[in-house]
PDB file of N, CA, C and O in Angstrom:
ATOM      1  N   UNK A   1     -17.301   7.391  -7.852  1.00  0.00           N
ATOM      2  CA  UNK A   1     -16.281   8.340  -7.444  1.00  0.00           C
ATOM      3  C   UNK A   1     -16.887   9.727  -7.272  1.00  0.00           C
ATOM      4  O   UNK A   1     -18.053   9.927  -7.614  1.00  0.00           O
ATOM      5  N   UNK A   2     -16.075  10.759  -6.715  1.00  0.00           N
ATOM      6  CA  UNK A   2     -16.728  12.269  -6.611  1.00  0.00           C
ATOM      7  C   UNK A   2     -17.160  12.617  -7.814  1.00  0.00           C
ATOM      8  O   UNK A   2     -17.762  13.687  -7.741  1.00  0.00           O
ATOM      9  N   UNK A   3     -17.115  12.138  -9.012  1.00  0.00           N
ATOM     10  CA  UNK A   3     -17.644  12.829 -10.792  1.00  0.00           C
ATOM     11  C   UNK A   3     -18.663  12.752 -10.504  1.00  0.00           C
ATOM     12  O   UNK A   3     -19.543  13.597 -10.342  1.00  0.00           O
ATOM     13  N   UNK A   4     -18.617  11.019 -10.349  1.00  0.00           N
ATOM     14  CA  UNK A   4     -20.618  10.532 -10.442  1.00  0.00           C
ATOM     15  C   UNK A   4     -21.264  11.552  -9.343  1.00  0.00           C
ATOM     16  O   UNK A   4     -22.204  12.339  -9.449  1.00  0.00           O
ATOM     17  N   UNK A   5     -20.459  11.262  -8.317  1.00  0.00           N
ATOM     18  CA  UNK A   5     -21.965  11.821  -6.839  1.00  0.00           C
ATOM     19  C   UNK A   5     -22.117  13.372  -6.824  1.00  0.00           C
ATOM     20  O   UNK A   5     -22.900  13.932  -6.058  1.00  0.00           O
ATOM     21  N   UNK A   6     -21.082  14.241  -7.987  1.00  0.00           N
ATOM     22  CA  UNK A   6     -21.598  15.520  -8.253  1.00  0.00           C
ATOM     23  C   UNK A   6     -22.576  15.373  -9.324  1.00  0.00           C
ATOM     24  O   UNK A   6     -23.686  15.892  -9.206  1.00  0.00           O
ATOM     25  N   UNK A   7     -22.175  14.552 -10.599  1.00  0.00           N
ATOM     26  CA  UNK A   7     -23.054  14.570 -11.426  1.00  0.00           C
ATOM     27  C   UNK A   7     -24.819  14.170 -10.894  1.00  0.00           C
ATOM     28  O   UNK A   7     -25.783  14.896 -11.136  1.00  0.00           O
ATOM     29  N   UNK A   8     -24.865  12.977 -10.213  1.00  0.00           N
ATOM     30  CA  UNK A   8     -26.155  12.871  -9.274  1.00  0.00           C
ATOM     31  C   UNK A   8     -26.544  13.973  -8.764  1.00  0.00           C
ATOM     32  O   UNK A   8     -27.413  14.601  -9.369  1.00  0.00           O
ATOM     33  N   UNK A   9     -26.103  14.397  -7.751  1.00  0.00           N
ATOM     34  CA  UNK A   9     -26.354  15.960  -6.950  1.00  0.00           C
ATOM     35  C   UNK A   9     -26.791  17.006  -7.670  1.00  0.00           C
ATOM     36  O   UNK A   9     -27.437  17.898  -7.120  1.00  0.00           O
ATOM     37  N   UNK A  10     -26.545  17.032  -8.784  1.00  0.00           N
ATOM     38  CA  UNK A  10     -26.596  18.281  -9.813  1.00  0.00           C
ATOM     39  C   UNK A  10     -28.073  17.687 -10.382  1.00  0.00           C
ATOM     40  O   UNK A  10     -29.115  18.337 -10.295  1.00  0.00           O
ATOM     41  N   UNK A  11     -27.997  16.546 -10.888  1.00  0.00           N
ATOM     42  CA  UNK A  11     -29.609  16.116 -11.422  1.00  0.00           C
ATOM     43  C   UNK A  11     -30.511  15.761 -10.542  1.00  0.00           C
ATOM     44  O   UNK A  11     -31.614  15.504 -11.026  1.00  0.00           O
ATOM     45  N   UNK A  12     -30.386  15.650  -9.248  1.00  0.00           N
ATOM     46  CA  UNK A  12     -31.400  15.875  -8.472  1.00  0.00           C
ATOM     47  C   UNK A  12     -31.780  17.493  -8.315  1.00  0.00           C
ATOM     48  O   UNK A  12     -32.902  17.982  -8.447  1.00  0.00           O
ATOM     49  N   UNK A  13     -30.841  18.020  -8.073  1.00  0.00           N
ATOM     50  CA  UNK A  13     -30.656  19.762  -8.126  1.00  0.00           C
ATOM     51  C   UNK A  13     -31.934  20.173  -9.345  1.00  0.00           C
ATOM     52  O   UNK A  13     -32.874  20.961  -9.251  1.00  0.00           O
ATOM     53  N   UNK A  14     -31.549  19.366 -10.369  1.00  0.00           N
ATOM     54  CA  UNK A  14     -32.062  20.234 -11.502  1.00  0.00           C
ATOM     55  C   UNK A  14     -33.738  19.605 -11.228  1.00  0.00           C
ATOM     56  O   UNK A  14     -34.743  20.259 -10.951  1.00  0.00           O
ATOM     57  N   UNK A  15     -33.626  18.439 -11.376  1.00  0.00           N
ATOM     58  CA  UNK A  15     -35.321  17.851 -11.069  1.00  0.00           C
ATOM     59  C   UNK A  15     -36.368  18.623  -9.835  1.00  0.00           C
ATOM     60  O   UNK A  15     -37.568  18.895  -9.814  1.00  0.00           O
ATOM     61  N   UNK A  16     -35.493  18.762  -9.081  1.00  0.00           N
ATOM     62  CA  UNK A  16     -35.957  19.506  -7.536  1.00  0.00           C
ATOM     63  C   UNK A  16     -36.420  21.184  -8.383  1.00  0.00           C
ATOM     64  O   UNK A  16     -37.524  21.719  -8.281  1.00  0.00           O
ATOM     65  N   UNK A  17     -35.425  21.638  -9.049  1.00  0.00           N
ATOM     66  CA  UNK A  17     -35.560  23.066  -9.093  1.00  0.00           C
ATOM     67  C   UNK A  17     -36.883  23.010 -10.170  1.00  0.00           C
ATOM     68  O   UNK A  17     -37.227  24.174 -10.370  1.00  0.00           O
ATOM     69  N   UNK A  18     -37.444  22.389 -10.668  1.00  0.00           N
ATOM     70  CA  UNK A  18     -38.209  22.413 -12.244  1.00  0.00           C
ATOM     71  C   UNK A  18     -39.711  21.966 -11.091  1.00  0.00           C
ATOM     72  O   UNK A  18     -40.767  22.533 -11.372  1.00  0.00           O
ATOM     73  N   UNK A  19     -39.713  21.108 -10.028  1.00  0.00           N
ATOM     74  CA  UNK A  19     -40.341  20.551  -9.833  1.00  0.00           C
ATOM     75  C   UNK A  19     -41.430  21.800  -8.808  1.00  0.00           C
ATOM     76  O   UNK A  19     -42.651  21.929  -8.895  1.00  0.00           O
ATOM     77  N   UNK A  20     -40.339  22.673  -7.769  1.00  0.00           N
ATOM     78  CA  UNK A  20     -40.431  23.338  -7.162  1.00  0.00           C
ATOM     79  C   UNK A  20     -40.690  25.122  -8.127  1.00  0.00           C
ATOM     80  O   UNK A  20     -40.777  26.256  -7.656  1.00  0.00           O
ATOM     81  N   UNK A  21     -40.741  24.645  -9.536  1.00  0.00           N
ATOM     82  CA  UNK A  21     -40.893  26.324 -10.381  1.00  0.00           C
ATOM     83  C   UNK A  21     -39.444  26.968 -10.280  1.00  0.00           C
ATOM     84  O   UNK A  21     -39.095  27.690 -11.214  1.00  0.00           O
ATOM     85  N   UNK A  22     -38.633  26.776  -9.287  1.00  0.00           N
ATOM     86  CA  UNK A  22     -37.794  27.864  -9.609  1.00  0.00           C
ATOM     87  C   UNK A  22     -36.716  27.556 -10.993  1.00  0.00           C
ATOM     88  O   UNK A  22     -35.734  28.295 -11.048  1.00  0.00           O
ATOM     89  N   UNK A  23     -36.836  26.730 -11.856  1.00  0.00           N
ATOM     90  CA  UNK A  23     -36.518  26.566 -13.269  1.00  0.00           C
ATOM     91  C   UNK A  23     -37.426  26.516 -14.434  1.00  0.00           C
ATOM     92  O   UNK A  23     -38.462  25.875 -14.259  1.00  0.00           O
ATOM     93  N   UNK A  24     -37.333  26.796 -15.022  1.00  0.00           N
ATOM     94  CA  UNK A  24     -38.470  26.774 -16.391  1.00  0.00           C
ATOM     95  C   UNK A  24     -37.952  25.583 -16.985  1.00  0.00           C
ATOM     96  O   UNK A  24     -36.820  25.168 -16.736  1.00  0.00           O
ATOM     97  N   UNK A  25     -38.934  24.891 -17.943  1.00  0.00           N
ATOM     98  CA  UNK A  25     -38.805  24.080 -18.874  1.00  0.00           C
ATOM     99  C   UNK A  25     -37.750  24.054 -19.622  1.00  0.00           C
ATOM    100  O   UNK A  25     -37.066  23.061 -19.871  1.00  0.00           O
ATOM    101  N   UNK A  26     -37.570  25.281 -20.047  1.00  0.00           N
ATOM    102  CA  UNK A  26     -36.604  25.108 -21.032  1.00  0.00           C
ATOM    103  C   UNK A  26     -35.029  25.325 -20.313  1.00  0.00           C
ATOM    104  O   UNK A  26     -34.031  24.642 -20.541  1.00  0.00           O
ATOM    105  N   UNK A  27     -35.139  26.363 -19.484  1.00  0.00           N
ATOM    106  CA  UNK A  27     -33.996  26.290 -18.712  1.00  0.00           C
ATOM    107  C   UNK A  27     -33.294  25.027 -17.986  1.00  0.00           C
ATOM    108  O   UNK A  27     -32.090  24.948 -17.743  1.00  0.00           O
ATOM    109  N   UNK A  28     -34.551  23.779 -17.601  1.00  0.00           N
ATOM    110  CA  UNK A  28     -34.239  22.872 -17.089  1.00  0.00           C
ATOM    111  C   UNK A  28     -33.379  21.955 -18.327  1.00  0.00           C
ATOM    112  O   UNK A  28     -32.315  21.366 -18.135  1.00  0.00           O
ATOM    113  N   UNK A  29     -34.114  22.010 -19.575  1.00  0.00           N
ATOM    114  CA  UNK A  29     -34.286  21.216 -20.691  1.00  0.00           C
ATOM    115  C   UNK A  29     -32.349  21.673 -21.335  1.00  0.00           C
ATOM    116  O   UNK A  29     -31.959  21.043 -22.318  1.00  0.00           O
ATOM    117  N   UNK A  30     -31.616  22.459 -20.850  1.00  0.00           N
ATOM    118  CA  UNK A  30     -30.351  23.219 -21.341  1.00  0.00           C
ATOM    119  C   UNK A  30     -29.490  22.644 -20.580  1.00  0.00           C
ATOM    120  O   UNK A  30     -28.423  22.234 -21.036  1.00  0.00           O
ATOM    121  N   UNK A  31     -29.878  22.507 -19.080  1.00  0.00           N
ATOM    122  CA  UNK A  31     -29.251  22.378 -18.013  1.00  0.00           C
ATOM    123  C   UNK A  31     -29.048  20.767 -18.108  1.00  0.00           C
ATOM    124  O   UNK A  31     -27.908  20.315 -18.207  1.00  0.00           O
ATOM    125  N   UNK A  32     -29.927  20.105 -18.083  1.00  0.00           N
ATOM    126  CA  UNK A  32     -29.961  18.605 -18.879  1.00  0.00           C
ATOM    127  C   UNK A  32     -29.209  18.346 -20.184  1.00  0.00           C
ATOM    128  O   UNK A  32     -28.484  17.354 -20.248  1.00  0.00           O
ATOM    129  N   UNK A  33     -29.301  18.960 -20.961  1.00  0.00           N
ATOM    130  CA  UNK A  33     -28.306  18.781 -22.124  1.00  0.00           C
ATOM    131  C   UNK A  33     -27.125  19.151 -21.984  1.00  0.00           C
ATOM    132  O   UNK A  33     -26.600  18.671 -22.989  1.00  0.00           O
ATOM    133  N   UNK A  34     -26.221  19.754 -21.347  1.00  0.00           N
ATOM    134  CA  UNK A  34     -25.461  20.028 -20.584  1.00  0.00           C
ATOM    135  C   UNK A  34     -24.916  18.644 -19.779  1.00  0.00           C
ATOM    136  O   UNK A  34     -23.784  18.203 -19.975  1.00  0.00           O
ATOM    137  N   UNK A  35     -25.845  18.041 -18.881  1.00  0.00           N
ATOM    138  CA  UNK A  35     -25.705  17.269 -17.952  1.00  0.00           C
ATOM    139  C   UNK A  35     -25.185  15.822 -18.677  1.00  0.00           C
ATOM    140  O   UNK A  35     -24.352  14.956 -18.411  1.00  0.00           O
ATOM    141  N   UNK A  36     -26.432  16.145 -20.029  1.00  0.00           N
ATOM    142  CA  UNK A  36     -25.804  14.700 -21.076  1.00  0.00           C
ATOM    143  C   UNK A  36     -24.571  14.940 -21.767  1.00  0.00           C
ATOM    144  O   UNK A  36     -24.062  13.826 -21.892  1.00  0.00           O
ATOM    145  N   UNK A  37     -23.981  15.615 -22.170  1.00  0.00           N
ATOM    146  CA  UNK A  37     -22.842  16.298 -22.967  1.00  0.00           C
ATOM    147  C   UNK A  37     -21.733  15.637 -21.873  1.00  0.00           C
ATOM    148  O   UNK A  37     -20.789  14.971 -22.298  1.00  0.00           O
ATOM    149  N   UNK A  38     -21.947  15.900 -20.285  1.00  0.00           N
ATOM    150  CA  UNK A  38     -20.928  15.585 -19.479  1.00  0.00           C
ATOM    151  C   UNK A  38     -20.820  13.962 -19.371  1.00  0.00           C
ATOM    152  O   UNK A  38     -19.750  13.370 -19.228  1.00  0.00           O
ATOM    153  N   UNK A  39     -22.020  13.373 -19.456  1.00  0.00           N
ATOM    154  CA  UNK A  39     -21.796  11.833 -19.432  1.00  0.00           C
ATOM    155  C   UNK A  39     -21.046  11.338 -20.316  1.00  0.00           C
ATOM    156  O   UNK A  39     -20.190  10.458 -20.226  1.00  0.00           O
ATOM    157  N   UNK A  40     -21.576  12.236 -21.608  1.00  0.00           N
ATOM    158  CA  UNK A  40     -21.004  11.476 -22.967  1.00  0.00           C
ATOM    159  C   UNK A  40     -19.305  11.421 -23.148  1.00  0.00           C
ATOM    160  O   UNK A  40     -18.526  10.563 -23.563  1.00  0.00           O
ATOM    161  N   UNK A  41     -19.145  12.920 -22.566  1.00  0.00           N
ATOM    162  CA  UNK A  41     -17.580  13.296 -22.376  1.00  0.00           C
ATOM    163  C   UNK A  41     -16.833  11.550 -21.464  1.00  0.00           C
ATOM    164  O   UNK A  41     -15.825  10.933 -21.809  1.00  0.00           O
ATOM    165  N   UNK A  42     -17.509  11.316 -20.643  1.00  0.00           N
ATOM    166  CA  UNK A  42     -16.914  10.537 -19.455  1.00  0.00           C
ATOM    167  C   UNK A  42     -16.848   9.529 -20.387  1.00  0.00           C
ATOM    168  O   UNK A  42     -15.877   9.437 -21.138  1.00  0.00           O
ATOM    169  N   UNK A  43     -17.692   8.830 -20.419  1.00  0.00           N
ATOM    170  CA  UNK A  43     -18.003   7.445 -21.548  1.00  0.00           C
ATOM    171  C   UNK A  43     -17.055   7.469 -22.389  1.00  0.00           C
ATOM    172  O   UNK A  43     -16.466   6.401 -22.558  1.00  0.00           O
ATOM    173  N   UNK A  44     -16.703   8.402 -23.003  1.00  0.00           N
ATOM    174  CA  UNK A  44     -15.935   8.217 -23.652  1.00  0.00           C
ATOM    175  C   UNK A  44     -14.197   8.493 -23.098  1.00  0.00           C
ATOM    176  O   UNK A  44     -13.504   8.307 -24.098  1.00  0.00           O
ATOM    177  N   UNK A  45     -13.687   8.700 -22.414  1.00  0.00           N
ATOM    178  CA  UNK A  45     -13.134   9.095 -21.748  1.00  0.00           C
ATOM    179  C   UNK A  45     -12.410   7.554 -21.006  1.00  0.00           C
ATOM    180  O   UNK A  45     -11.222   7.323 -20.778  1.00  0.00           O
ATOM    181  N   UNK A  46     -13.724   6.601 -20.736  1.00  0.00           N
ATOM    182  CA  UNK A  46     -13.931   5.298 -19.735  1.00  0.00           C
ATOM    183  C   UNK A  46     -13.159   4.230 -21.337  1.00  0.00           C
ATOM    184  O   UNK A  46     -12.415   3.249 -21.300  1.00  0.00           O
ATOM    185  N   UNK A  47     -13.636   4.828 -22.321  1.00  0.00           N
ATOM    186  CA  UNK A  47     -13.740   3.620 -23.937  1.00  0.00           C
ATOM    187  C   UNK A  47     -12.441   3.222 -23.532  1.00  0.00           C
ATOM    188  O   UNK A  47     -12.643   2.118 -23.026  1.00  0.00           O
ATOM    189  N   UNK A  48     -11.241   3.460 -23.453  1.00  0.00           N
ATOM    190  CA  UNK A  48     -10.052   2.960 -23.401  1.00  0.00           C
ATOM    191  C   UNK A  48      -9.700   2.531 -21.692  1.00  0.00           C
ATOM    192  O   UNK A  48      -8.539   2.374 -21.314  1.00  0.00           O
ATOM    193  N   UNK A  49     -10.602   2.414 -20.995  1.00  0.00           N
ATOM    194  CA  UNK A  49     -10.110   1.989 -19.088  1.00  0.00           C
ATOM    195  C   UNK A  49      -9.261   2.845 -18.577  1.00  0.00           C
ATOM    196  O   UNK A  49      -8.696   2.687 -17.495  1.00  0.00           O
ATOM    197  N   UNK A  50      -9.105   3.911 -19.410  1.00  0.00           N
ATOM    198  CA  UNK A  50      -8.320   4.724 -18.006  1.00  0.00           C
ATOM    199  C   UNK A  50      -8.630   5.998 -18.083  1.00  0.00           C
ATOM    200  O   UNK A  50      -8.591   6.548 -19.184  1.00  0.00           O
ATOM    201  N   UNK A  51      -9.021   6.755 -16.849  1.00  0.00           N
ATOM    202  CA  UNK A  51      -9.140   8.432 -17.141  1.00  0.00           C
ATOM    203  C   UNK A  51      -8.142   8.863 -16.887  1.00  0.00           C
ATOM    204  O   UNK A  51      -7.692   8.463 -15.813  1.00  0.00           O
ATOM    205  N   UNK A  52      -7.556   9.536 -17.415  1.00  0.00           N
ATOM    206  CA  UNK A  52      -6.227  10.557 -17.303  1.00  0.00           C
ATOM    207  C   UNK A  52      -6.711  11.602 -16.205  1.00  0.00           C
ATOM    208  O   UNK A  52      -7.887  11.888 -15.981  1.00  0.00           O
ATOM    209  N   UNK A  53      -5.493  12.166 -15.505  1.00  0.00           N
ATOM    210  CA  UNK A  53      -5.782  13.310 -14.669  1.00  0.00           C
ATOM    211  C   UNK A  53      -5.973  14.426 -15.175  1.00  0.00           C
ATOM    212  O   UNK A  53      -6.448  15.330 -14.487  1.00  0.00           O
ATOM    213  N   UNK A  54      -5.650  14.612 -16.471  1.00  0.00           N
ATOM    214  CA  UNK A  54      -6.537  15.464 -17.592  1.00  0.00           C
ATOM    215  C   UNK A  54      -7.800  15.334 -18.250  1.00  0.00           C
ATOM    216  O   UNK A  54      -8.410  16.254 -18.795  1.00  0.00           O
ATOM    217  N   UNK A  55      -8.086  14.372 -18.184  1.00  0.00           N
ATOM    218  CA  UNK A  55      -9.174  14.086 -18.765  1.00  0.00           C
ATOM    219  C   UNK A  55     -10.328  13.870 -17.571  1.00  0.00           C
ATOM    220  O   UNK A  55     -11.471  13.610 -17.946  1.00  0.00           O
ATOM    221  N   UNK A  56     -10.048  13.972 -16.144  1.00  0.00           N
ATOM    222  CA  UNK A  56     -10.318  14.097 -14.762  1.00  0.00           C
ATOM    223  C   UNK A  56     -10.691  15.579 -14.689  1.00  0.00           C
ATOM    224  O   UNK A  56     -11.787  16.128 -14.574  1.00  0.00           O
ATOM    225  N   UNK A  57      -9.602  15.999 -14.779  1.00  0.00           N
ATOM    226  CA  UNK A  57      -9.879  17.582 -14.429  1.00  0.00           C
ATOM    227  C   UNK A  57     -11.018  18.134 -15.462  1.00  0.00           C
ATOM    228  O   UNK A  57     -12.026  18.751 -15.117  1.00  0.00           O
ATOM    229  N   UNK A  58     -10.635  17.770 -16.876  1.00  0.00           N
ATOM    230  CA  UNK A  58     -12.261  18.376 -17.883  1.00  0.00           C
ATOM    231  C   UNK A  58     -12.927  18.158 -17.395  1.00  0.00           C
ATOM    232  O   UNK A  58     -13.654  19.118 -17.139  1.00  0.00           O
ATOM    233  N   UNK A  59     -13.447  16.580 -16.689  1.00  0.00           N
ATOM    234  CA  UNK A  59     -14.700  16.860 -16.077  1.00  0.00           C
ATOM    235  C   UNK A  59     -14.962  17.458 -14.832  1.00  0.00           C
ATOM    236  O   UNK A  59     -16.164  17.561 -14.587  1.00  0.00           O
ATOM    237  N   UNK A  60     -14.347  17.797 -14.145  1.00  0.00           N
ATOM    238  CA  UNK A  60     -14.216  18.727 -13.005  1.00  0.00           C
ATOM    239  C   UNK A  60     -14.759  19.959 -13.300  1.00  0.00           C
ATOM    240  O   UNK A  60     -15.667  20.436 -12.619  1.00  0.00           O
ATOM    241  N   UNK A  61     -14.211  20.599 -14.397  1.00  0.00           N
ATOM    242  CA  UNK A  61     -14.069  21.589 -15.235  1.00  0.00           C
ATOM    243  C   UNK A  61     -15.813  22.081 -15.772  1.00  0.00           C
ATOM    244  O   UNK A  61     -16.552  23.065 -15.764  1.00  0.00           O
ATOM    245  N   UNK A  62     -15.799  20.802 -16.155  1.00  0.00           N
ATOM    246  CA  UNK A  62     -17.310  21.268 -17.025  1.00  0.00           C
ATOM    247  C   UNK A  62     -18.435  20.903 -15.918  1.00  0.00           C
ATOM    248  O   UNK A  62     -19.507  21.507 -15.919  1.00  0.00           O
ATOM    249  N   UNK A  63     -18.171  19.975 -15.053  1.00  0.00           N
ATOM    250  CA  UNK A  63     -19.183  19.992 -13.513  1.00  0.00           C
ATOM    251  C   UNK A  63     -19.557  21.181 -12.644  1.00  0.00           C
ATOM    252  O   UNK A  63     -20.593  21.412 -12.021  1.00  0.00           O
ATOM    253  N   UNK A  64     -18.271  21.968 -12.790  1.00  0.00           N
ATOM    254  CA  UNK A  64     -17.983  23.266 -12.076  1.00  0.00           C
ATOM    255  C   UNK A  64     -18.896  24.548 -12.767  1.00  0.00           C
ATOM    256  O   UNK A  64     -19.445  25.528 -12.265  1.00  0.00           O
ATOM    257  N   UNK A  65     -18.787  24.080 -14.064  1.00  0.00           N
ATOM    258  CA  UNK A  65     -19.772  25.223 -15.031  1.00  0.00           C
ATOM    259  C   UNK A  65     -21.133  25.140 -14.932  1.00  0.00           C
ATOM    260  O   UNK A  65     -21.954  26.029 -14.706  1.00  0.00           O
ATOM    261  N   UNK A  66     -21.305  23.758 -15.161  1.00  0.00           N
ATOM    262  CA  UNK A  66     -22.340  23.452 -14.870  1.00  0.00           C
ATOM    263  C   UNK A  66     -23.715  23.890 -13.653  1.00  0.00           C
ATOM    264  O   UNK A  66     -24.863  24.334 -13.692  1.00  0.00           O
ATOM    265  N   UNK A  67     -22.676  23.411 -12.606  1.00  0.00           N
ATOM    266  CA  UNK A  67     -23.233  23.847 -11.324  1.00  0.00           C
ATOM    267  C   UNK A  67     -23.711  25.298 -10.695  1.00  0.00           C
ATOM    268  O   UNK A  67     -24.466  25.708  -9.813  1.00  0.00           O
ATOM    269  N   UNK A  68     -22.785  25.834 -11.713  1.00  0.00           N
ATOM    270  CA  UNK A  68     -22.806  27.567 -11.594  1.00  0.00           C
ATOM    271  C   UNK A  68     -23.341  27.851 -12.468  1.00  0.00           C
ATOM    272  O   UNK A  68     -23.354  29.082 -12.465  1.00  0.00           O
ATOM    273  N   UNK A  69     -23.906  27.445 -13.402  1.00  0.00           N
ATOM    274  CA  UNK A  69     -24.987  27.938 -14.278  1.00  0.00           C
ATOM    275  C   UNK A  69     -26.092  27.295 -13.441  1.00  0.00           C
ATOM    276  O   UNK A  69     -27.052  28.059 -13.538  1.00  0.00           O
ATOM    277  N   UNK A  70     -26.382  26.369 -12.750  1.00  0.00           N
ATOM    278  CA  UNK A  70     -27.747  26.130 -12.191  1.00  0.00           C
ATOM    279  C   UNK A  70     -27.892  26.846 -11.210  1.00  0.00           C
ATOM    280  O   UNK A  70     -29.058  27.214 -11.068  1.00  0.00           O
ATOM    281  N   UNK A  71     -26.745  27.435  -9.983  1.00  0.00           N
ATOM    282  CA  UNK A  71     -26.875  27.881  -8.924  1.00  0.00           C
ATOM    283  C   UNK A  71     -27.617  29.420  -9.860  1.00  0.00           C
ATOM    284  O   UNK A  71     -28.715  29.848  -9.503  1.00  0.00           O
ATOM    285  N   UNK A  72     -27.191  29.788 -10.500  1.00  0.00           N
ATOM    286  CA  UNK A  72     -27.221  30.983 -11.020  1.00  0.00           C
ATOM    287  C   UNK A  72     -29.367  31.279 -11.428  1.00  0.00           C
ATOM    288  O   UNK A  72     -30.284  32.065 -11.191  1.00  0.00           O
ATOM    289  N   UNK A  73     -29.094  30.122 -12.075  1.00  0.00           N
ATOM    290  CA  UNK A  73     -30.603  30.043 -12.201  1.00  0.00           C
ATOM    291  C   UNK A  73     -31.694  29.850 -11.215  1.00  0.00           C
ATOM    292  O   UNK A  73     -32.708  30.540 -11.113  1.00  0.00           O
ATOM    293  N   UNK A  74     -31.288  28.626 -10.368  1.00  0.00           N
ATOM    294  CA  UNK A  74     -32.132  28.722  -9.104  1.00  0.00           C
ATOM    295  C   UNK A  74     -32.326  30.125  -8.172  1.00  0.00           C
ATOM    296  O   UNK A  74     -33.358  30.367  -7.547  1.00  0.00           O
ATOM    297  N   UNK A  75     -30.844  31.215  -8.208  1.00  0.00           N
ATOM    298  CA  UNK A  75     -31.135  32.310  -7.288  1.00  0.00           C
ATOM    299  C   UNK A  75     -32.083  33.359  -8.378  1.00  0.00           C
ATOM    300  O   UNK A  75     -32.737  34.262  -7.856  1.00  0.00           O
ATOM    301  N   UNK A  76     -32.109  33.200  -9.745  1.00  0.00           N
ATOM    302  CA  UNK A  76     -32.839  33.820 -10.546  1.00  0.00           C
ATOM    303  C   UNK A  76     -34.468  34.140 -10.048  1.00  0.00           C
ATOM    304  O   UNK A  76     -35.289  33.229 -10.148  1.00  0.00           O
ATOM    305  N   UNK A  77     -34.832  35.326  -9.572  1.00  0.00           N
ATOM    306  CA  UNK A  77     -36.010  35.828  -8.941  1.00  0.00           C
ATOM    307  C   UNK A  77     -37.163  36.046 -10.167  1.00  0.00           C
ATOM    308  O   UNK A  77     -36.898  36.809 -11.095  1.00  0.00           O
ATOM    309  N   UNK A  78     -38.276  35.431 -10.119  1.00  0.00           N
ATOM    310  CA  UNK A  78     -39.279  35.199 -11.224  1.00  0.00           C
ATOM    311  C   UNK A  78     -40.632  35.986 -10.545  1.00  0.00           C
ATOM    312  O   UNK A  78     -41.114  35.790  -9.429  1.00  0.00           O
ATOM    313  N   UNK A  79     -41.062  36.907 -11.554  1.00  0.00           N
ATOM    314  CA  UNK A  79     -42.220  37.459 -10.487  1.00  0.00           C
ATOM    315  C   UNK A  79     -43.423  37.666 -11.507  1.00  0.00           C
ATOM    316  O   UNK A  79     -44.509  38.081 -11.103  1.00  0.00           O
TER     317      UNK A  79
END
């Protein structure tokens, strides 16, 4: 569904940005823990077969943060 193929998009995002320098180790290493925090949310979320449209939107919610904390970092100028 659109969760997964943002969540994908975002971890290619992050692998690309670490790979290419414009993320640091550790910045990548936050951004990833982050990324796992959101799976774990889902998984659990999936334990009973149904996601609520609340429990839809959190992850919307925390994808959205997510993404804007990486965009934020990738435009981050390193000299």
């Amino acid at each position: 569904n659109g969760i997964d193929n943002r969540q994908e998009n975002i971890g290619q995002r992050i692998d690309e940005g670490l790979r290419s320098g414009r993320l640091t180790r550790p910045e990548a290493r936050r951004l990833q823990r982050q990324e796992r925090d959101i799976a774990r949310h889902e998984a659990s979320f999936k334990r009973d077969g149904v996601v609520t449209q609340q429990e839809r939107q959190q992850l919307r919610s925390e994808l959205a943060r997510l993404n804007n904390d990486l965009a934020r970092l990738l435009r981050n100028e390193r000299r």
